[in-house]
N, C-alpha and C positions, 0 to 999 in steps of 0.2 A: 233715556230719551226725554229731553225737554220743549222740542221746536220741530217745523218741519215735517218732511213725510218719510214714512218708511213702507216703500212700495215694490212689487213687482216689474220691471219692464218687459217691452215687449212685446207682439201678440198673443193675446191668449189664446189658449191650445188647451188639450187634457192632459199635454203633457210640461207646459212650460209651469210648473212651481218652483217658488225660490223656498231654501230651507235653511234654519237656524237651527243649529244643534247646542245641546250644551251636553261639556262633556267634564273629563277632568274628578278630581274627589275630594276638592275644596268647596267649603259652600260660596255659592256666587250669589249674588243678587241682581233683580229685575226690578229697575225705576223707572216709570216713566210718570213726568208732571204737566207733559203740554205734548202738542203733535198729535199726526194721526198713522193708525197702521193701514194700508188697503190693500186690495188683490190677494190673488191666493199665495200664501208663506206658509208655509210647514212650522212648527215650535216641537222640536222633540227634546225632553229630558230622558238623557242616554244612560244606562246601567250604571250606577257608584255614581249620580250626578245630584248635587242638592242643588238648588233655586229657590230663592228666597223672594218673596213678590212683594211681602210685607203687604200694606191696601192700596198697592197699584195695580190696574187694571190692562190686562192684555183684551184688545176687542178690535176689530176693523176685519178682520184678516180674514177672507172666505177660504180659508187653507186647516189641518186640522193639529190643534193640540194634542200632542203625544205624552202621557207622561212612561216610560218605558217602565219593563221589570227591573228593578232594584235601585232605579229612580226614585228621587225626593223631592219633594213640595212642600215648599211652608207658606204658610198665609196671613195674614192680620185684618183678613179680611171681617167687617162681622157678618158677610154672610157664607165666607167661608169659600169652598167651590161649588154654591148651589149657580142659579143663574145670572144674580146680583153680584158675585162675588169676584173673585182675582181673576178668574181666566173667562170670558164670555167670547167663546165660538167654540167650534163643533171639537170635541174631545174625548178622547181614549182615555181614560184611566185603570189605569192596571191595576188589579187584586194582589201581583206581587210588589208593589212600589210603597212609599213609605208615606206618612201623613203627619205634618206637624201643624198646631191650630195653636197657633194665636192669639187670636178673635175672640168673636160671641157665638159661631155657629158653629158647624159644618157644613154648610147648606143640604142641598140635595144633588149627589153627584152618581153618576154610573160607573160601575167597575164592570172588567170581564168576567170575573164573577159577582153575581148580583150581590151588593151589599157588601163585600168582603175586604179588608184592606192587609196587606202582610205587617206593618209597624205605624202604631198611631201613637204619638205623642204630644200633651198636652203641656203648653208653657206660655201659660198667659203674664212671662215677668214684664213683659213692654205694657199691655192695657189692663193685665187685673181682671178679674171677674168670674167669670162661668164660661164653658163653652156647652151648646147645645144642641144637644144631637137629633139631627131632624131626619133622620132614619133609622130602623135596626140597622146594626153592624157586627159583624164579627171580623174580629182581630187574629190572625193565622199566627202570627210571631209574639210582636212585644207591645205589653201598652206600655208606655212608658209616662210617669207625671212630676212633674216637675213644680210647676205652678200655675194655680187656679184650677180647680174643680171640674169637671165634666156632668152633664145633667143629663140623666137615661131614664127619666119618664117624661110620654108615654115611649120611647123608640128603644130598646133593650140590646143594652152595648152584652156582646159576649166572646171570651177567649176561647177560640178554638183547644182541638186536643193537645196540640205538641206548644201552646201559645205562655207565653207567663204577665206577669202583671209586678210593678216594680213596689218598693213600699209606699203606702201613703204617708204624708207629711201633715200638718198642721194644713197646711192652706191648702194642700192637691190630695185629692180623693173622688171619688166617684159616688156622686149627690145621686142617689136613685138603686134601683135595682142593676144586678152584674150575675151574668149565668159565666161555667164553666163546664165545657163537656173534657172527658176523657176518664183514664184512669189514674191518676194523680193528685197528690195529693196539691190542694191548693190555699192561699191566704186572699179573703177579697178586702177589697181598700176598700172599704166601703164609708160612708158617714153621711154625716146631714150638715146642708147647708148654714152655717150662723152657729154651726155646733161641734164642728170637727170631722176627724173620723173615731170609729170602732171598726176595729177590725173582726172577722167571724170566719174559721178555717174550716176545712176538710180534712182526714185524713186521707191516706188512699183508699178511696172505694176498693170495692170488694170485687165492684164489674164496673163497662163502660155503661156512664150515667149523665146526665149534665143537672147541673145544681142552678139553683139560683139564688139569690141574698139579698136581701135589702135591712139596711138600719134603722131603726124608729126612735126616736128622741121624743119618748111619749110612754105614761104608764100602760105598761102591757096589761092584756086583757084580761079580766079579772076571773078567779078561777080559786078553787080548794086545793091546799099545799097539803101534798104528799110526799111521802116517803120517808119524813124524819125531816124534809124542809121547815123551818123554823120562819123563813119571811126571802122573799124576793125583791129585786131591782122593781123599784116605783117611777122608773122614770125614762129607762131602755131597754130596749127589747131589737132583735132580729127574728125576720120571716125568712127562713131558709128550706127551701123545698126541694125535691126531686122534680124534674120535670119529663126529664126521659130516662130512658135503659129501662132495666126487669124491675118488680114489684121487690124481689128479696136483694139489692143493692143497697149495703151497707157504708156507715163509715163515720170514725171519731167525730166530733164537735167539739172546736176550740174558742172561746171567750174571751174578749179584752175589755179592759177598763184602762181609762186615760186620767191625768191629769186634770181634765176637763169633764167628768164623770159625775161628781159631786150635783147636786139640783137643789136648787131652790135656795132656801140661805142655809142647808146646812152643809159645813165644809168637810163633812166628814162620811167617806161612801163602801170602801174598804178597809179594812182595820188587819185582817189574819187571813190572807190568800189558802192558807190549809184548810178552813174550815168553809171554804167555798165549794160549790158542785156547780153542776150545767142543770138549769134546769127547764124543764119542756113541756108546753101545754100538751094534752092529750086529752079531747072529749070533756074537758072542763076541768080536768085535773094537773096541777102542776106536778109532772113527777121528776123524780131526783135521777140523774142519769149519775149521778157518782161526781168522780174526782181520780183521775187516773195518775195527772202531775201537775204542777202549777208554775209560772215564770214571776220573776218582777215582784214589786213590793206592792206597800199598799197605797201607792201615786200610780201605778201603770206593769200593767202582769196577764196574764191570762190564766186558766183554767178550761184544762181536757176531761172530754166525760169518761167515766172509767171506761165502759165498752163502747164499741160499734152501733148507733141507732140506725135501725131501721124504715122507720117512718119520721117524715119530717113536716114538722109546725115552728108554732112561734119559739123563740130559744131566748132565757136572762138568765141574769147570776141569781143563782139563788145559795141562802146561806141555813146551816145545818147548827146554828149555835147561837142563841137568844142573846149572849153578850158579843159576840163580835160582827161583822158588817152590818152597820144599821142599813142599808141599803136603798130605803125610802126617803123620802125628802118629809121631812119635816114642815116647814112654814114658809108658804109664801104669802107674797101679797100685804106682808106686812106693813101699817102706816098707823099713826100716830098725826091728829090735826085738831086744834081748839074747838071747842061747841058749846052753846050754850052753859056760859062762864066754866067749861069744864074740859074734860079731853077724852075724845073718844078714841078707840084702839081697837083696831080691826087688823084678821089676821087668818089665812086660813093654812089646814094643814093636806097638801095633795090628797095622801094618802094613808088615813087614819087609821091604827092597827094597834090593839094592845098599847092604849094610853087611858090610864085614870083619871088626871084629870089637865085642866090649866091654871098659872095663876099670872095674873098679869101685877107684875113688881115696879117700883116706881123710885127713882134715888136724885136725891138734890145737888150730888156730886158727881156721879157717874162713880162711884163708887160702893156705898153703902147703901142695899137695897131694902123696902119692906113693900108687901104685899096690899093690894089694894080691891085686890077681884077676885075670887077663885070661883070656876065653874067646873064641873065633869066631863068628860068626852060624851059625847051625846049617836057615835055611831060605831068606830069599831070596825068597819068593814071593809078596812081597805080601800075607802074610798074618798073623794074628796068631802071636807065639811066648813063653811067656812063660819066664824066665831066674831063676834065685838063685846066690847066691856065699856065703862065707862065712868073716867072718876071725876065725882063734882066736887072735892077737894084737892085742887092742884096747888105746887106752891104757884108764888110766883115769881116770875124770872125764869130760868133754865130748866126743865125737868127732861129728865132720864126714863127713858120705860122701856122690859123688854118683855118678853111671856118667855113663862118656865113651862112647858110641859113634864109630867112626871108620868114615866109608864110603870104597868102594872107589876113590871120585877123591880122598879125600885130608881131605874136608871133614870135620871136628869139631864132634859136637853134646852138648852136656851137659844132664844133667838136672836138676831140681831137688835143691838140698841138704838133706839130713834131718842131723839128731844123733839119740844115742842117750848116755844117759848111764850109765856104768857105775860099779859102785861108788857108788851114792848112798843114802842112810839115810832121806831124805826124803819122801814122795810130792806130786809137781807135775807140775804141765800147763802145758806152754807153748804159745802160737801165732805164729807171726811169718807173711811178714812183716805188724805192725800199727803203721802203714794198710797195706791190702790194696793192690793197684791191677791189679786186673782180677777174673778171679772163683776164682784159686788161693788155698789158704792151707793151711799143715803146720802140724801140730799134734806135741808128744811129748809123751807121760807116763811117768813112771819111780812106779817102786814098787808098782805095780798086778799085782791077781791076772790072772790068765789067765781069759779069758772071754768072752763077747759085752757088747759096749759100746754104748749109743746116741748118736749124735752130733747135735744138735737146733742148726739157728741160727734165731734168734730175732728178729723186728724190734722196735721199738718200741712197736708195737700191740699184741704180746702174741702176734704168728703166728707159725705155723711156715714157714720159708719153702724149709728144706732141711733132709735127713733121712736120716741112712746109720746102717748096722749093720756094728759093725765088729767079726770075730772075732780077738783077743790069742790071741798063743801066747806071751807071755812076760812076766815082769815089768816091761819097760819095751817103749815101741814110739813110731814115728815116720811119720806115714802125711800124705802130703800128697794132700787132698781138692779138688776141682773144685765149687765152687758152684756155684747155677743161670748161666748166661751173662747172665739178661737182672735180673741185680741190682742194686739201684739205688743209688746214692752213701747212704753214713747208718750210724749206728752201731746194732753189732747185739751178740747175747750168744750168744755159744759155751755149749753145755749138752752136757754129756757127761755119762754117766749109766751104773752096770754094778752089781754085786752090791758094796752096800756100799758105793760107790764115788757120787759127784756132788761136781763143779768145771763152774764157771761163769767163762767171759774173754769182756771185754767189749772188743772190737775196732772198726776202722772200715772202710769200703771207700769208696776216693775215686774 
């Protein structure tokens, strides 16, 4: 509909409604860009019927929207089918009919069962984004995702008993907590926005229970490693609880680690999936729930706990063997910027654990290094600390600097290398390395005032897709930045931005 009216004739009576059906098991589609609806018209989507509304608006019509049992609806609306949304008049929607979204929302709609939808499915490939659920929902059938994310806090999306959920992908997972009631065994897609997914499974309970899940992309809470656990994930964790059935409802716990797993700048997070367990807060204690079997390598694998827990907390990887999974993130925050005719070197380590000490090494080629700092670790506990050094003999021209840390068996880990260039009359921005290949990349400028800096990468569509504020304390700086994890191969443009100040590097990530 582009023009015109689309109306009832007639006198009105209680019984004169005109009605539009749609029927048929091809998906159709609803346009309208001008015109108006009026008087009472019926809209019913018919059993096996899809309709597509995309963000056109059905509204005028004092007659009532139907969407039937085993009816389809898809929307792009961003508010979904709350009141703002595709369909605005009086509406029936079914708890048996299907849900495709688009959009940014869901809005706020009513089913015949409160809350309930039989197939919801998320595919945000037209607009990209999030879709966001602005009520609990529970899904009877399938959730299906395809692309773009789903966001379940605070409103807690859950798969009914006989319900399933399809795999998560790089960009489609379910940002927030995801309950599943029944007796089966389940996989939740769960992840974090800007960071992917992790997936965290069930086996089959032992009785009917419902579980819930959520991912954290954050060091898990700090606690005493038992059982023969040697060091745990410093950087992910799942809260996986029981929420209903009996107090003795059992059942396996499965573990994923992704390509995208690795924190901070070290690129190295799984090494020997054998010598992996599950391991599980309890009363301040990490205890080891075993290693029953293990998938996948050391890019992307899981790990089963040997037996059946019974009570449920927080869940990470934890590792039973001092040389294999370093699992903690080593260093971030590392930067490198001229000072007072010298170069300071700041750098912290998340999650400090069994390290002797550091030295901060310094090379005029990027090759040949010698040590210029060494200090001790000063904490030890697992927790974050952060460190500066500072050499008043720089060369001049190009310098090289990385920090060694050396832990207490012996093992050597390095950071990423910055330069700092002294002595230079120019002002430039470099980035290396370009191609990227993973989602690290260091940037240094020389010449530049002191100030707050904005660092903007840019796709080819013109978006922003990451975004840091960086405060200079000196005429030149060196700061290696962590892109989002879940970035996709393709050339992008660096935008840097300060008083006075804009360069733009056009890079790639392979």
């Amino acid at each position: 509909m582009s023009a015109g009216v689309l109306t009832r004739g007639g006198t009105p009576g209680p019984t004169s409604i005109a009605n539009v059906n749609f029927s048929g098991t091809a998906v159709q589609a609803f346009t309208k860009t001008g015109g108006t609806i009026s008087n009472a018209i019926n809209f019913t989507i018919n059993n096996n019927a899809k309709v597509d509304f995309g963000t056109s608006v059905l509204s005028g019509s004092t007659g009532t929207f139907t969407l039937a049992v085993g009816g389809k609806i898809i929307t792009a609306s961003s508010d979904g089918l709350g009141a703002a949304g595709s369909i605005q008049m009086t509406s029936v929607f079914n708890s048996l009919a299907e849900y495709e979204f688009q959009g940014a929302g869901t809005g706020v709609f009513t089913t015949t069962t409160p809350n309930s939808v039989r197939d919801l499915t998320i595919n945000n490939s037209v607009n990209g984004g999030d879709v966001l659920l602005d009520m609990p929902l529970t899904v009877s059938r399938n959730l299906t995702l395809i692309e773009g994310t789903i966001t379940t806090t605070p409103n807690l999306l859950t798969i009914g008993s006989a319900g399933t959920a399809t795999a998560p992908t790089l960009t489609s997972f379910v940002n927030g907590p995801l309950a599943k009631t029944g007796t089966t065994a389940f996989i939740f897609p769960v992840g974090k926005a800007g960071e992917g997914f992790r997936t965290i499974a069930i086996g089959t309970p032992s009785g009917n229970a419902t579980f819930r899940a959520e991912f954290f992309r954050s060091n898990p809470t700090a606690g005493t490693l038992g059982g023969g656990i040697t060091q745990i994930s410093a950087c992910e964790y799942w809260d996986l609880t029981r929420t209903g059935g009996g107090a003795g409802i059992t059942a396996l716990v499965t573990l994923s680690w992704e390509p995208t797993s690795p924190c901070g700048n070290s690129p190295v997070y799984v090494t020997n999936p054998t010598t992996l367990v599950v391991a599980h807060l309890i009363g301040g204690t990490w205890n080891n729930e075993g290693r029953s079997s293990s998938t996948g390598n050391a890019t992307a694998g899981t790990v089963t706990s040997l037996n059946a827990v019974a009570s449920f907390s927080p869940f990470t990887l934890g590792s039973i063997s001092f040389l294999d999974n370093p699992l903690p993130v080593l260093f971030a925050n590392v930067k490198a910027y001229e000072k007072n005719n010298g170069v300071q070197v700041e750098w912290s380590n998340m999650t400090e654990k069994d390290v002797a000490g550091y030295t901060v090494e310094r090379s005029s080629n990027g090759t040949d290094y010698i040590g210029v700092s060494q200090q001790p670790a000063t904490s030890n506990q697992n927790d974050k600390v952060d460190y500066s050094a500072f050499d008043a003999n720089p060369v001049q021209g190009i310098s090289y600097y990385r920090i060694k840390a050396t832990e207490t068996t012996g093992k050597v880990v390095y950071s990423k290398i910055l330069n700092v260039s002294i002595g230079s009359a120019s002002q430039s921005l470099r980035l290396y390395p370009n191609p990227v290949k993973g989602n690290q990349v260091t940037i240094s400028m020389s010449n530049i005032k002191r100030g707050q800096y904005t660092v903007r990468v840019v796709n080819t569509a013109g978006q922003d897709i990451f975004r840091q504020l960086i405060n200079n304390q000196s005429s030149s700086m060196t700061q290696t930045l962590d892109l989002p994890a879940t970035i996709k191969a393709g050339v992008y443009n660096m935008v840097i931005t300060g008083s006075d100040y804009r360069e733009t590097k056009t890079f790639i990530v392979q």
